[in-house]
DRENDO-1510 file (C-alpha; in Angstrom, 1 decimal, always signed):
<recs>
REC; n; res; u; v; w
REC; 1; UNK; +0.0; +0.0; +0.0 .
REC; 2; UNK; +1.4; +3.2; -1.1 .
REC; 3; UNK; +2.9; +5.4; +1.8 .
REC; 4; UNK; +3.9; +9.0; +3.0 .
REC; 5; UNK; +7.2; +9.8; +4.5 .
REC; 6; UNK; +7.1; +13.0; +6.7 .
REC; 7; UNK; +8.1; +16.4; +5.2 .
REC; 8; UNK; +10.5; +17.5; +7.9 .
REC; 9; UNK; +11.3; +14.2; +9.2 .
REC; 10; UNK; +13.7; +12.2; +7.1 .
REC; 11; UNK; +16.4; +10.1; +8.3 .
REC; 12; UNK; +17.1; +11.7; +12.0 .
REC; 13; UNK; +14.5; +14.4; +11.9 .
REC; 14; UNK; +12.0; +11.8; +11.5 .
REC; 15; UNK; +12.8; +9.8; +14.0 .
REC; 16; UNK; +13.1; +12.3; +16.7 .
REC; 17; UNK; +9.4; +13.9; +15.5 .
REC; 18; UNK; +8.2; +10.1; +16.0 .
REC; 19; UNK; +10.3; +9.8; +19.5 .
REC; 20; UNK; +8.8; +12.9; +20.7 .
REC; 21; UNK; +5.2; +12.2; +20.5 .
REC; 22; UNK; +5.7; +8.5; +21.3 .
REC; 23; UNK; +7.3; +10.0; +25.0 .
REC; 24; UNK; +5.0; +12.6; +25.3 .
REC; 25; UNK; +2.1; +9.5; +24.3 .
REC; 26; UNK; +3.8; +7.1; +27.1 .
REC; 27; UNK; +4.5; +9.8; +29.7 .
REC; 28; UNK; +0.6; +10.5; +29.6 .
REC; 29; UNK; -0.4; +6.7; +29.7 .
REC; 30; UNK; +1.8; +6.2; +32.6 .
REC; 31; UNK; -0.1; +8.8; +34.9 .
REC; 32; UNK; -3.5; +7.6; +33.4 .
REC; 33; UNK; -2.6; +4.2; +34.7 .
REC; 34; UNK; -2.7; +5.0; +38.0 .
REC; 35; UNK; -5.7; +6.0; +38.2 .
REC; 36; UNK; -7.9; +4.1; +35.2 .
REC; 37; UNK; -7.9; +0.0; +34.5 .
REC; 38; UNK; -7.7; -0.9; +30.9 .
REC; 39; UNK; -9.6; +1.2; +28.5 .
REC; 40; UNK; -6.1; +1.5; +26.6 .
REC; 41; UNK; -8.2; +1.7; +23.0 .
REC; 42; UNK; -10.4; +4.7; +24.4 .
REC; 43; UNK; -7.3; +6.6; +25.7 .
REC; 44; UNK; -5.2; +6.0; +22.6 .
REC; 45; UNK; -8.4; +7.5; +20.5 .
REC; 46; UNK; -8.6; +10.7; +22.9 .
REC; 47; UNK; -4.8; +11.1; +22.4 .
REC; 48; UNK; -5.0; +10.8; +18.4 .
REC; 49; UNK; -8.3; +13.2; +18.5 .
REC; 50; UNK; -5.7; +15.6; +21.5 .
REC; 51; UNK; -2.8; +15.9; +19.1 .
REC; 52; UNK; -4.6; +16.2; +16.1 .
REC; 53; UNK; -6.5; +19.8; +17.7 .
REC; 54; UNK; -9.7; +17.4; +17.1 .
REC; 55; UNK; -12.8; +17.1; +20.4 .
REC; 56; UNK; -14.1; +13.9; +21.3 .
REC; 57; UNK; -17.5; +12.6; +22.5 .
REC; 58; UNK; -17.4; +9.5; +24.8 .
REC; 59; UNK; -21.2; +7.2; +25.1 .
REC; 60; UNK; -20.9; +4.5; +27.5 .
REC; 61; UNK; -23.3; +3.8; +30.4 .
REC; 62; UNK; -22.5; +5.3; +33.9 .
REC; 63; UNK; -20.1; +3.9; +36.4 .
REC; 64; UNK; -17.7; +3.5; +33.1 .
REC; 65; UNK; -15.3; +6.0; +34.1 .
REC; 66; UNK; -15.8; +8.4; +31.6 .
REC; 67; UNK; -15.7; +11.3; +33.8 .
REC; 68; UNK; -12.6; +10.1; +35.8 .
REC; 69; UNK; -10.9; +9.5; +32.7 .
REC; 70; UNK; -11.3; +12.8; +31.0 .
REC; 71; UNK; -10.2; +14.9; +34.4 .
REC; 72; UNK; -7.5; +13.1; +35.1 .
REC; 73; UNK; -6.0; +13.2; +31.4 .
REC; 74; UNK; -6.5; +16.6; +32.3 .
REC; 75; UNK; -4.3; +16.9; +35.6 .
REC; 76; UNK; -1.7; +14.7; +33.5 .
REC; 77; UNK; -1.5; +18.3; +31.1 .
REC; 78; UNK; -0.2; +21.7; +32.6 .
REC; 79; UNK; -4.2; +23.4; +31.4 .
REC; 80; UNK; -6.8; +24.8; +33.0 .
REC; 81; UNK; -9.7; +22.8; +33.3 .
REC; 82; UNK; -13.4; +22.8; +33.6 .
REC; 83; UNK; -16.5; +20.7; +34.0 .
REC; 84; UNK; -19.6; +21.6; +33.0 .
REC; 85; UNK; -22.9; +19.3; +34.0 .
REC; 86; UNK; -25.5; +19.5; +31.3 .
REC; 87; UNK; -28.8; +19.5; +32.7 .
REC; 88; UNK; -32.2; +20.5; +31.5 .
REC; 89; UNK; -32.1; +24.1; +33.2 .
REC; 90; UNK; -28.6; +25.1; +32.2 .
REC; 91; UNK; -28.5; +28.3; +30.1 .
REC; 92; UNK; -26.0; +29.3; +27.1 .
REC; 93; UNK; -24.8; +32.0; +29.2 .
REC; 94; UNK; -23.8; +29.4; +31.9 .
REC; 95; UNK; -21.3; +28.4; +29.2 .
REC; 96; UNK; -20.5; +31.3; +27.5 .
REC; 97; UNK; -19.9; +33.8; +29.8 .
REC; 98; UNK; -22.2; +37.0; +30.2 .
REC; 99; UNK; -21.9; +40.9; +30.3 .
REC; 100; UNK; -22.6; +43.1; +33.4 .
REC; 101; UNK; -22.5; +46.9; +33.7 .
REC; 102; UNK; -20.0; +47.1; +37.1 .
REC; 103; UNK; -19.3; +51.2; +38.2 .
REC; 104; UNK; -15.9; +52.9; +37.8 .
REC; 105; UNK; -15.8; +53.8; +41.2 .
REC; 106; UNK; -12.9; +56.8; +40.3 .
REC; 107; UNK; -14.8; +58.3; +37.9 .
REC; 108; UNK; -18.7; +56.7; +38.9 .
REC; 109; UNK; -18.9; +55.8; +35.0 .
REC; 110; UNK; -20.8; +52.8; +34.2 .
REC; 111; UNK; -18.9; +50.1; +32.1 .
REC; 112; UNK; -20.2; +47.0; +30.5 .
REC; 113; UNK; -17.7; +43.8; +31.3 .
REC; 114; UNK; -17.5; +40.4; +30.3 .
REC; 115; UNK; -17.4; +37.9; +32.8 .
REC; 116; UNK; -16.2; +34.2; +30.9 .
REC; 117; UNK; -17.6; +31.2; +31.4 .
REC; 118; UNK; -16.2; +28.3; +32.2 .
REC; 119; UNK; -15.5; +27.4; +28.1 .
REC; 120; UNK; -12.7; +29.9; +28.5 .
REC; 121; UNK; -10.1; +27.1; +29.6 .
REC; 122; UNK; -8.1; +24.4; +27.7 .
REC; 123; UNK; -10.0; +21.8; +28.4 .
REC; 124; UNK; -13.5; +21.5; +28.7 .
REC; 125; UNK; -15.6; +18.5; +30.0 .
REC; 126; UNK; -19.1; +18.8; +29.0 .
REC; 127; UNK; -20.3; +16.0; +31.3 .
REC; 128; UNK; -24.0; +14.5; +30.0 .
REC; 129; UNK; -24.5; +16.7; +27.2 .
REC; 130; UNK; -27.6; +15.0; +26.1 .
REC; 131; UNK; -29.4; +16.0; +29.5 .
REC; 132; UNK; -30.0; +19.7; +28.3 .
REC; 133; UNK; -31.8; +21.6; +25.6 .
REC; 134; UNK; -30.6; +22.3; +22.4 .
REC; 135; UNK; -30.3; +25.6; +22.9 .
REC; 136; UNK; -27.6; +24.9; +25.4 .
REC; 137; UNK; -26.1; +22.6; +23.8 .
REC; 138; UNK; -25.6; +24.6; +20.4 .
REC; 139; UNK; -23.9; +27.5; +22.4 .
REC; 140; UNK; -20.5; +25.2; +22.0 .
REC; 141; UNK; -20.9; +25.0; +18.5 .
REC; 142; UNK; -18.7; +28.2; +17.9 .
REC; 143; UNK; -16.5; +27.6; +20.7 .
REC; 144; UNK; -15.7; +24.4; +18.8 .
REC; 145; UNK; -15.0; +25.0; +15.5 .
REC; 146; UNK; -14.5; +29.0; +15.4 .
REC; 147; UNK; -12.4; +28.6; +18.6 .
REC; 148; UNK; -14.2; +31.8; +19.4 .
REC; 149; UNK; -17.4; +33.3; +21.6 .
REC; 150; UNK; -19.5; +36.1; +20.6 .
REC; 151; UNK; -21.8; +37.8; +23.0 .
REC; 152; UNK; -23.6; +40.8; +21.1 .
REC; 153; UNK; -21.5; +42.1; +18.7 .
REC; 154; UNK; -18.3; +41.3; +20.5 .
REC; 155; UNK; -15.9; +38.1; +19.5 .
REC; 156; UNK; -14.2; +36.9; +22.5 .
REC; 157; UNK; -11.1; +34.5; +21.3 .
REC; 158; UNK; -10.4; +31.3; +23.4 .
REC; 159; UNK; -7.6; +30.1; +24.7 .
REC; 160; UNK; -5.2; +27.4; +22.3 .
REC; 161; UNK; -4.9; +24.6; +23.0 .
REC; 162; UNK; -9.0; +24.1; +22.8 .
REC; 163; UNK; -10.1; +20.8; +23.7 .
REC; 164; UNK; -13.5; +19.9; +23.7 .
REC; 165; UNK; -14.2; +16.1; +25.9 .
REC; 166; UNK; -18.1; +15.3; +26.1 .
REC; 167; UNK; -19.9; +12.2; +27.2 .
REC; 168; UNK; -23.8; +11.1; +27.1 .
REC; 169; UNK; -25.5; +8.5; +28.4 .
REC; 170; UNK; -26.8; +5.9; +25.7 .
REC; 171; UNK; -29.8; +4.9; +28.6 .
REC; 172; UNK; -32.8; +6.7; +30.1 .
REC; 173; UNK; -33.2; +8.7; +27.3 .
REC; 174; UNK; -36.6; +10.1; +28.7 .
REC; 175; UNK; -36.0; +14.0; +29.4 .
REC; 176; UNK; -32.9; +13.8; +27.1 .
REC; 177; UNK; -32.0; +15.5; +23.7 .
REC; 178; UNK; -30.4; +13.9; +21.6 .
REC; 179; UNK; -27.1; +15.8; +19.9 .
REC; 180; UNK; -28.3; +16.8; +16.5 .
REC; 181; UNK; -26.5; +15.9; +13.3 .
REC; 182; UNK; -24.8; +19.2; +13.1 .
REC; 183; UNK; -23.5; +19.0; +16.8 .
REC; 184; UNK; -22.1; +15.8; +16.3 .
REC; 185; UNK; -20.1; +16.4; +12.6 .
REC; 186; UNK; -17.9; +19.2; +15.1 .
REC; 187; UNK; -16.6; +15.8; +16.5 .
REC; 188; UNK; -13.5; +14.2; +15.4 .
REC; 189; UNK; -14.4; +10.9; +17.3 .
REC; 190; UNK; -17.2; +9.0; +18.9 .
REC; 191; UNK; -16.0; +6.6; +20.8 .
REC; 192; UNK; -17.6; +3.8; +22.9 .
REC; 193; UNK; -16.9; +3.3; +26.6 .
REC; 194; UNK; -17.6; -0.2; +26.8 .
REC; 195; UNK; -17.4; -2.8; +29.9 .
REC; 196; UNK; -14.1; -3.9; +31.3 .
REC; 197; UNK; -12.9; -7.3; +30.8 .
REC; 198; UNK; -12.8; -9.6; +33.9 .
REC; 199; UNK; -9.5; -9.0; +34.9 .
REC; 200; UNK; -9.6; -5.1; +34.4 .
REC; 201; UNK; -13.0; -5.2; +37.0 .
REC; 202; UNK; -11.4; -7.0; +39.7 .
REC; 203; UNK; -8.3; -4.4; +39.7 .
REC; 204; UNK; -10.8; -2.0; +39.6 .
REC; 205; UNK; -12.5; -3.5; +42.7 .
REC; 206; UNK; -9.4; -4.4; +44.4 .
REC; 207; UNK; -7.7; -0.9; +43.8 .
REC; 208; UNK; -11.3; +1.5; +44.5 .
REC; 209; UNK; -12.0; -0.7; +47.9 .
REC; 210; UNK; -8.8; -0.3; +49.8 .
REC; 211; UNK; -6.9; +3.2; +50.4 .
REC; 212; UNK; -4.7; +4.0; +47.9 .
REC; 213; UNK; -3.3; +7.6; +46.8 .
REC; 214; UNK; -2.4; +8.7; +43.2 .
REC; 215; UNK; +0.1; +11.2; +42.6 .
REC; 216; UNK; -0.8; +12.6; +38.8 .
REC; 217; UNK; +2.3; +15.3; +37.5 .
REC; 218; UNK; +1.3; +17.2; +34.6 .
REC; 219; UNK; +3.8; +16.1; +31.8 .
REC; 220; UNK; +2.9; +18.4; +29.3 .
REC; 221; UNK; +2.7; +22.3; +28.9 .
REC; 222; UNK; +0.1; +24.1; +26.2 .
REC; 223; UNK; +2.7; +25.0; +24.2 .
REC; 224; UNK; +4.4; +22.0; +24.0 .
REC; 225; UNK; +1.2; +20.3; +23.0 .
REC; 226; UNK; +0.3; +23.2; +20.1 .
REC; 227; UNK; +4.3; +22.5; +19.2 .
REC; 228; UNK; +2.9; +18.2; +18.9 .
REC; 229; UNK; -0.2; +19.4; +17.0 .
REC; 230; UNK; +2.0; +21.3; +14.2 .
REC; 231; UNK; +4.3; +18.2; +14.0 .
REC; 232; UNK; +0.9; +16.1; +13.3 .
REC; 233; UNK; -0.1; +18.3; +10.6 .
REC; 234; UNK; +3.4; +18.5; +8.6 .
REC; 235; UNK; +3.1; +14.9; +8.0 .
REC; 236; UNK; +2.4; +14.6; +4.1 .
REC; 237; UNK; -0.1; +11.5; +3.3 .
REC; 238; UNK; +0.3; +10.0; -0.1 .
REC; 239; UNK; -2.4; +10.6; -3.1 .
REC; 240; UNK; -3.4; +6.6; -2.8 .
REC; 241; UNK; -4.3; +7.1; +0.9 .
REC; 242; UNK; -6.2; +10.3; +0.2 .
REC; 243; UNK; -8.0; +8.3; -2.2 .
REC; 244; UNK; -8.3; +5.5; -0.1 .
REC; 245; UNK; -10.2; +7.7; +2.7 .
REC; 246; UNK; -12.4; +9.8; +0.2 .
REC; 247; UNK; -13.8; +5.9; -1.5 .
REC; 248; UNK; -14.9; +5.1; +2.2 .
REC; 249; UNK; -16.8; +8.3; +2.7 .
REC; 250; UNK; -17.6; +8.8; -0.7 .
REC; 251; UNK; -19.6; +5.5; -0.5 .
REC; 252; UNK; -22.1; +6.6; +2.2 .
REC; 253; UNK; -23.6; +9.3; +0.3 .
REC; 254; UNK; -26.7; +8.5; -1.3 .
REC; 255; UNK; -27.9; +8.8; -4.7 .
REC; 256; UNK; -24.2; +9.1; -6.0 .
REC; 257; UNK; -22.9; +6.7; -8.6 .
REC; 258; UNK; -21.1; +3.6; -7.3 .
REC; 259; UNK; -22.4; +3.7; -4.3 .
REC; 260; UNK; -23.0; +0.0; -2.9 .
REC; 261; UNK; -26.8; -1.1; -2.5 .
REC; 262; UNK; -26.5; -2.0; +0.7 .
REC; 263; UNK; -26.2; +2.0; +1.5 .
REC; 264; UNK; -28.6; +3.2; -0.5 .
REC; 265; UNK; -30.9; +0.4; +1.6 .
REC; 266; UNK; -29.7; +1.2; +5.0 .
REC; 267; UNK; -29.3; +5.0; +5.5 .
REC; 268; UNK; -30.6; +7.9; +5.6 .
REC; 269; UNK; -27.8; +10.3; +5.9 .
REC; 270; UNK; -24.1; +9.6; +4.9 .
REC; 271; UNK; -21.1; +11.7; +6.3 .
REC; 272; UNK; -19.7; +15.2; +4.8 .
REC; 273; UNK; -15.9; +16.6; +4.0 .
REC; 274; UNK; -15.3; +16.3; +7.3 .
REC; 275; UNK; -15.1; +13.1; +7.6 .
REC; 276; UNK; -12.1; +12.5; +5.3 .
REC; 277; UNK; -10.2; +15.7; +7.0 .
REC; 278; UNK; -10.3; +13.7; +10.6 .
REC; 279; UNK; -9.7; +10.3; +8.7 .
REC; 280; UNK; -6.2; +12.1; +7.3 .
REC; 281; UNK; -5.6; +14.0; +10.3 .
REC; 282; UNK; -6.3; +10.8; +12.7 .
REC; 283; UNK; -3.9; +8.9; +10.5 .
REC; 284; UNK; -1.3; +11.2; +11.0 .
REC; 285; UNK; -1.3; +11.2; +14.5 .
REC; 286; UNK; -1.7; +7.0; +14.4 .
REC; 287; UNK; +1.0; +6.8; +12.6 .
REC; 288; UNK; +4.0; +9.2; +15.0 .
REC; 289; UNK; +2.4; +8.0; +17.8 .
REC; 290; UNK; +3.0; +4.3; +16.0 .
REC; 291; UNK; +6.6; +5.5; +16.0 .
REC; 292; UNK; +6.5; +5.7; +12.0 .
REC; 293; UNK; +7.3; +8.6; +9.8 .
REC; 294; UNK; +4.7; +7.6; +7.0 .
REC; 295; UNK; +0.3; +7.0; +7.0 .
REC; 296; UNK; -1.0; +4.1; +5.5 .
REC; 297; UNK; -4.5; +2.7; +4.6 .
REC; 298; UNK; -3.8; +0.7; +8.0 .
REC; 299; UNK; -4.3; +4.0; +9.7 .
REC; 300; UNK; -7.2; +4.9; +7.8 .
REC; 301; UNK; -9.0; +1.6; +8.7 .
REC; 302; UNK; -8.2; +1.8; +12.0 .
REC; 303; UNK; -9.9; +5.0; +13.0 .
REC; 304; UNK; -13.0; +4.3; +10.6 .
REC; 305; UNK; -15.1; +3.4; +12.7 .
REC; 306; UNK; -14.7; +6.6; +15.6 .
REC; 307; UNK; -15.1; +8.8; +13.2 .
REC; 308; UNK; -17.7; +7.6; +10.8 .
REC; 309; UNK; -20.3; +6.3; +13.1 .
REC; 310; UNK; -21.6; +9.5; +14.3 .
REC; 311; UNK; -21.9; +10.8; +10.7 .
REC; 312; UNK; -24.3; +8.4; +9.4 .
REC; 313; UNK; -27.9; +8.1; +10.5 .
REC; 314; UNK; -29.0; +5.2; +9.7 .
REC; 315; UNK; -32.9; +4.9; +8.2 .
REC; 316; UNK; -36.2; +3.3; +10.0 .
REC; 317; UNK; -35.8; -0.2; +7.8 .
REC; 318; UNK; -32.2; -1.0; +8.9 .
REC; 319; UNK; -33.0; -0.1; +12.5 .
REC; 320; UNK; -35.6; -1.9; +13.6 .
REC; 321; UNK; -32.8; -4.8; +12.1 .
REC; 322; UNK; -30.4; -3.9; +14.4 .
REC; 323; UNK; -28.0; -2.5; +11.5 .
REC; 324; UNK; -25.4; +0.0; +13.0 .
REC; 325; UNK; -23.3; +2.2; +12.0 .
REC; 326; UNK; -20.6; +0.3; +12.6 .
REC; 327; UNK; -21.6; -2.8; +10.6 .
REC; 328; UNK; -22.3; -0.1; +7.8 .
REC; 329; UNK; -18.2; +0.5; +8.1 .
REC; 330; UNK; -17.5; -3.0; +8.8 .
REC; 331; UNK; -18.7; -4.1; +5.2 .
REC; 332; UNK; -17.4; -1.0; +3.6 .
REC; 333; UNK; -14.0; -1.9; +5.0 .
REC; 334; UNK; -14.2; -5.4; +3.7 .
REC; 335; UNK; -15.3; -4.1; +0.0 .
REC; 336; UNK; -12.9; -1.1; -0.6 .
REC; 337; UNK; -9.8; -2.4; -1.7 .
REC; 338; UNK; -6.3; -1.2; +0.0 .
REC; 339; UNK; -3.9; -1.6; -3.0 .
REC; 340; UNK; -3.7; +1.0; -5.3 .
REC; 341; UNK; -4.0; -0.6; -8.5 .
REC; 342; UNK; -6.8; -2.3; -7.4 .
REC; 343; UNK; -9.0; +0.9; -6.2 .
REC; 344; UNK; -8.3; +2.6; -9.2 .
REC; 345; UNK; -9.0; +0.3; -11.6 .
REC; 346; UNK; -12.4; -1.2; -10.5 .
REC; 347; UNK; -15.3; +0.2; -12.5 .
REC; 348; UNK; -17.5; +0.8; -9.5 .
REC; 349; UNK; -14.3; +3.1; -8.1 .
REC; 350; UNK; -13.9; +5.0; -11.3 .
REC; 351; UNK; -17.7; +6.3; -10.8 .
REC; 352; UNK; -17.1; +7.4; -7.5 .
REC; 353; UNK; -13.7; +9.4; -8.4 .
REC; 354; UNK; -15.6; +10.9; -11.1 .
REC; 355; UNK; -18.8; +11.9; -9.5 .
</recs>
């Protein structure tokens, strides 16, 4: 499969790019570990979505550890931190930040000031974000991807690095709201919190029953981590794995030629340019943190299914059959080929590069 070597990183350069993030990667899992069991899949996908300036939204059901996880990655970095806990009466201003008119007592003038809210640090937890109105939750949709609040006519810049780290509950969904579509494309990743294995619980039980301290040191500063995120986007990705990523989204999108019946059966919705910007950026970050100086289609397979399943919405028919998302990107997995010559010269391929 055809390959990228890194722009600034051949022969030593590369290799000390790849070192530093894979220290930065292991110093970080090392502090994790004293506090969380396992889960080594969900905090290598929060790292990739970290260092490639990407958010994350975390569904499990509770007592998962989603919450724990997410403030202690957060005491492992040298940011400021907040948590916010969605619930049905929280306002946008509660995120935002509102305006007050406070009196100059020297001159007894009356000025307006801003006071922030807590989305004015590095990294935010929005804990439950399905458990309040849309309203509420659309206030982070600027924050997000414009990095940026406006309150009247004034644009408040936030600070860099900007991480975004939410989690919902997949149960009780009475008095919920589900994230609309548009909420969830600002996503990099969904990932799934999922039960631990046997012998993850019973460390858990042995280690959350007895007295036991941790001692988390922050091992990386904010501008250390912006200096990791430029090093992720330098890495040059080869045309064939471009091509590679823009056949798997390209296929979900209905009514376009060579698009696989099984889609045009099974969803409603397919996913839009950004998926294919996160599936390039994720590989990029896969691959240093990998310790290798080039992406591959492996890359590209690997993180298909984070950040795909949140961008297609599956229609009535293939849910009430218990289709997901995820089988939708299993089976497109198993029919897109990996080697070049073999993409680009099936017919069915053709269409969809010409479309």
């Amino acid at each position: 499969m055809a390959e990228g070597s890194v722009k600034p990183g051949h022969g030593a350069d590369g290799s000390a790019t790849c070192h530093r993030l894979q220290e930065a990667r292991d110093k970080i899992v090392d502090q994790l570990a004293q506090v969380i069991v396992g889960q080594r899949e969900v905090i290598e996908e929060l790292l990739i979505s970290l260092f490639s300036r990407g958010h994350c939204l975390l569904e499990g059901v509770p007592g998962l550890a989603k919450t724990l996880m997410i403030s202690t990655l957060a005491r492992t970095l040298n940011l400021s931190f907040s948590r916010i806990q969605f619930t049905p009466d929280l306002m946008p201003a509660d995120i935002t930040g509102t305006e007050i008119i406070e009196e100059n007592r020297a001159t007894g003038a009356r000025e307006r000031r801003f006071l922030e809210g807590p989305v004015f640090s590095n990294i935010i937890l929005a804990d439950e974000i399905n458990r309040t109105p849309p309203k509420t939750q659309a206030a982070l949709l600027e924050a997000m991807q414009e990095r940026q609040v406006t309150v009247g006519r004034i644009r408040h810049p936030l600070t860099d690095p900007f991480f975004v780290l939410a989690t919902q509950n997949p149960i009780e969904q009475e008095g919920t709201y589900p994230l609309p579509e548009a909420q969830q494309d600002r996503f990099m990743f969904k990932v799934f919190v999922r039960y631990p294995t046997f012998e993850d619980e019973f460390e858990i039980a042995r280690r959350t029953t007895t007295i036991e301290s941790d001692e988390i040191q922050p091992v990386l500063s904010g501008s250390e981590i912006l200096q990791l995120q430029r090093m992720v986007r330098e890495v040059p990705i080869s045309e064939h794995v471009i091509r590679y990523a823009l056949s798997l989204v390209r296929q979900t999108r209905l009514g376009y030629p060579g698009v696989p019946d099984f889609v045009e059966q099974q969803l409603a919705w397919g996913s839009g340019p950004r998926a294919v910007q996160f599936l390039i950026l994720g590989g990029k970050a896969r691959a240093l943190l990998d310790g290798r100086t080039h992406v591959s289609t492996d890359d590209i397979q690997a993180l298909a299914r984070p950040v795909l399943r949140h961008r297609l919405l599956v229609n009535f028919a293939a849910e009430s059959e218990g289709v997901t998302p995820d089988a939708i990107v299993e089976r497109l997995l198993e029919i897109t080929p990996t080697k070049e010559d073999e993409l680009t010269r099936d017919a069915r391929f053709q269409k969809i590069f010409a479309s």
